[in-house]
N, C-alpha and C positions, 0 to 999 in steps of 0.2 A: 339237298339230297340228290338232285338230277348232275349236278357237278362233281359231288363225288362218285356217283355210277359212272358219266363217263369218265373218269380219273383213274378208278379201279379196273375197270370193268377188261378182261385180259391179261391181268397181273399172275392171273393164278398159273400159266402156264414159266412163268418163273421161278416162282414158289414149289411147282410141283419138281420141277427138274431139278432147282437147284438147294433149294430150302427143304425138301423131305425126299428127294432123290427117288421119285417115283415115274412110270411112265404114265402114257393118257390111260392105257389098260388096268393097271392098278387102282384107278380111282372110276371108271367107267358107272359104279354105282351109284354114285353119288347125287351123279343127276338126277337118277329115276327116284331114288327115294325120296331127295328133295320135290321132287314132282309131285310124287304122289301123296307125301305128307303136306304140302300145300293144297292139293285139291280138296284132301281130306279136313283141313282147319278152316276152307273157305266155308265150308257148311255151316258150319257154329259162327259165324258170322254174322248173322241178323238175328239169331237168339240170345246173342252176347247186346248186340246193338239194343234191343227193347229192353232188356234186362238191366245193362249199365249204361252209364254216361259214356256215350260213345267217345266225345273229350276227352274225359279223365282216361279210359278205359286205353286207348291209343295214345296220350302221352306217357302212361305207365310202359306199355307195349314200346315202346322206342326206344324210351328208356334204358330196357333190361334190355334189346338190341343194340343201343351205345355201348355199354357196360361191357357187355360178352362179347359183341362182333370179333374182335381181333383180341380177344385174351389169347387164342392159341400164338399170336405173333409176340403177345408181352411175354409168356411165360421160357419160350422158344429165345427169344433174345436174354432173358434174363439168365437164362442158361448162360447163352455164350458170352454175355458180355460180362454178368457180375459174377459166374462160378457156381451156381445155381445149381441143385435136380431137380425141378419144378415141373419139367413135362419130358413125358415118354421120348426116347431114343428113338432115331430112323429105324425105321426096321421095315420088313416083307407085306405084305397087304396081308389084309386080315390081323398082323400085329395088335400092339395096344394103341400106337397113334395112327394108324388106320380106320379103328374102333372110334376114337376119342372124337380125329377128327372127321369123319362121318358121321356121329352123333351131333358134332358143332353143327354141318352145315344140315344138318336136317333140321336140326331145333330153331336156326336162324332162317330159315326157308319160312318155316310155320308161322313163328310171328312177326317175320318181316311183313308177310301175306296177312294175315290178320292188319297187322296195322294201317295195311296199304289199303284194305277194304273200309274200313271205319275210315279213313283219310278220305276214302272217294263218297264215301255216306255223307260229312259233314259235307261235304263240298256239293251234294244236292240239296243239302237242304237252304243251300245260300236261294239256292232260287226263289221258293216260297217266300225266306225274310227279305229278297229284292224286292219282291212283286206287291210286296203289304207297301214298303216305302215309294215304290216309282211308278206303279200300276202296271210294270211291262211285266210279263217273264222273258227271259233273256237265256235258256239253258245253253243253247248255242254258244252264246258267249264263255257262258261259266265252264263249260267244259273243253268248249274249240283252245280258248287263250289258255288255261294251264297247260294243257298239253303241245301246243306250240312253245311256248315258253321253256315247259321241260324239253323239247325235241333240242332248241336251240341252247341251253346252258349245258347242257349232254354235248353235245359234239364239240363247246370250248370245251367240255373235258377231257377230248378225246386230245384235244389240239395239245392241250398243257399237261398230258401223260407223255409225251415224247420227252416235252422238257423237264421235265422229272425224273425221268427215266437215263438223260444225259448227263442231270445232275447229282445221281447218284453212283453214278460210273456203269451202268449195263452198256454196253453196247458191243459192233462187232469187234471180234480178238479178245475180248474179257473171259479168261477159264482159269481156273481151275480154283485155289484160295480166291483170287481176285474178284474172282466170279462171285465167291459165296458172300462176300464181306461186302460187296454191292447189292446183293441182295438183300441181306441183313439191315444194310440200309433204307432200300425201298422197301421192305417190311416197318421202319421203325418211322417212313415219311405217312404210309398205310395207317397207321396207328393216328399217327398226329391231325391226319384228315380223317379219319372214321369219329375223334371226339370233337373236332370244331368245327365243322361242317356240318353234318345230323345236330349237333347240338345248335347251329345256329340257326336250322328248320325249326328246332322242335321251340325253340322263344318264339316262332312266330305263332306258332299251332296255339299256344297258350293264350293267345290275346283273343280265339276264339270262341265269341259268346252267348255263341245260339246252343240254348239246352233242350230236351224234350221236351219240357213244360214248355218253354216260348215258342217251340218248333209246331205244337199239338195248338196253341194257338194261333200264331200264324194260319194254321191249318181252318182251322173252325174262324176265322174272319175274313178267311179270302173263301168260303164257301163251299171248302174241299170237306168229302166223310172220310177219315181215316179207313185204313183197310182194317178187318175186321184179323183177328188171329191166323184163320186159315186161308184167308187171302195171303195174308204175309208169309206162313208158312209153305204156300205154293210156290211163293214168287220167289223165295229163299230155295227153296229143291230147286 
């Protein structure tokens, strides 16, 4: 996942100029709503966690984030490449793919965020099931090395967006058809790392096998009281 953020991550000012021929202005909303439809899903986030299997619950959530991520790039190429009407025409902001796709990245903001929150949940509770097997807790660890780890597979992907980005022909002097038909390309390499990459996270996430029942023991044999509802409920607001 940390490989293809830094893989992606910048692409979209390609896509908006030359892929839906829009400027930064025309899409300036996008952010905020994804902003605020994120902060807004992170709430239901620990009442999702008690409620389901936080596992299950966020391998589904990824899931449907594989699936849909880049349908606006499948539907958009299959236009132009197989002769398709499948999705809405360029058009002015406020448009219907204006609409459509500002509804995309609001929907993919929320349960990308959701997922990423249950992601960081299981990965506390590794500490408990350490500390039953080795005697130590180790948080430090569990959370210092992923996130080093992410930092450093992020930046090879910054490294091998260049070379992808040359291998798809963008580069300077590329306009006008030339332009778009390399686009259309890095749209369709987009595609091909949004399914085998997150899909090659989400095998790993699967092998994951601490559930609430073992978590809640865990809990009760290393001598911890679980927080009561409105402890939880606080520490969630």
């Amino acid at each position: 996942t940390a490989l293809h953020t830094g893989v992606t991550t910048g692409l979209g000012i390609y896509f908006n100029r030359n892929l839906w021929q829009w400027k930064p202005s025309d899409i300036a909303l996008f952010a905020i709503t994804s902003l605020v439809g994120a902060m807004l899903v992170a709430g239901f986030a620990g009442q999702l966690a008690r409620r389901f299997d936080k596992k299950k619950l966020a391998v589904g959530l990824i899931f449907v984030l594989i699936v849909s991520g880049d349908i606006h790039f499948i539907l958009r190429l299959s236009d132009s490449w197989l002769g398709t009407s499948l999705f809405p025409e360029n058009g002015p902001q406020f448009g219907s793919l204006w609409w459509f796709l500002m509804i995309h990245a609001l929907l993919k903001s929320c349960i990308g965020t959701m997922a990423f929150i249950l992601i960081a949940s299981m990965n506390a509770d590794i500490v408990e099931d350490s500390q039953k097997t080795t005697g130590r807790r180790s948080e430090g660890l569990f959370f210092a090395g992923p996130h080093l780890m992410e930092k450093c597979i992020t930046g090879f992907g910054y490294i091998a967006k260049g070379a992808m980005l040359s291998a798809v022909g963008v580069g300077v002097g590329v306009t006008g058809i030339e332009m778009l038909e390399a686009t259309e390309r890095l749209a369709a390499a987009v595609i091909v790392l949004g399914f085998v990459l997150p899909l090659t996270s989400l095998y790993f996430i699967t092998k994951y096998e601490i559930t609430k029942d073992s978590h809640e023991h865990n809990l009760s044999d290393l001598g911890y009281e679980p927080a009561d509802e409105n402890d939880q409920d606080s520490i969630t607001r």
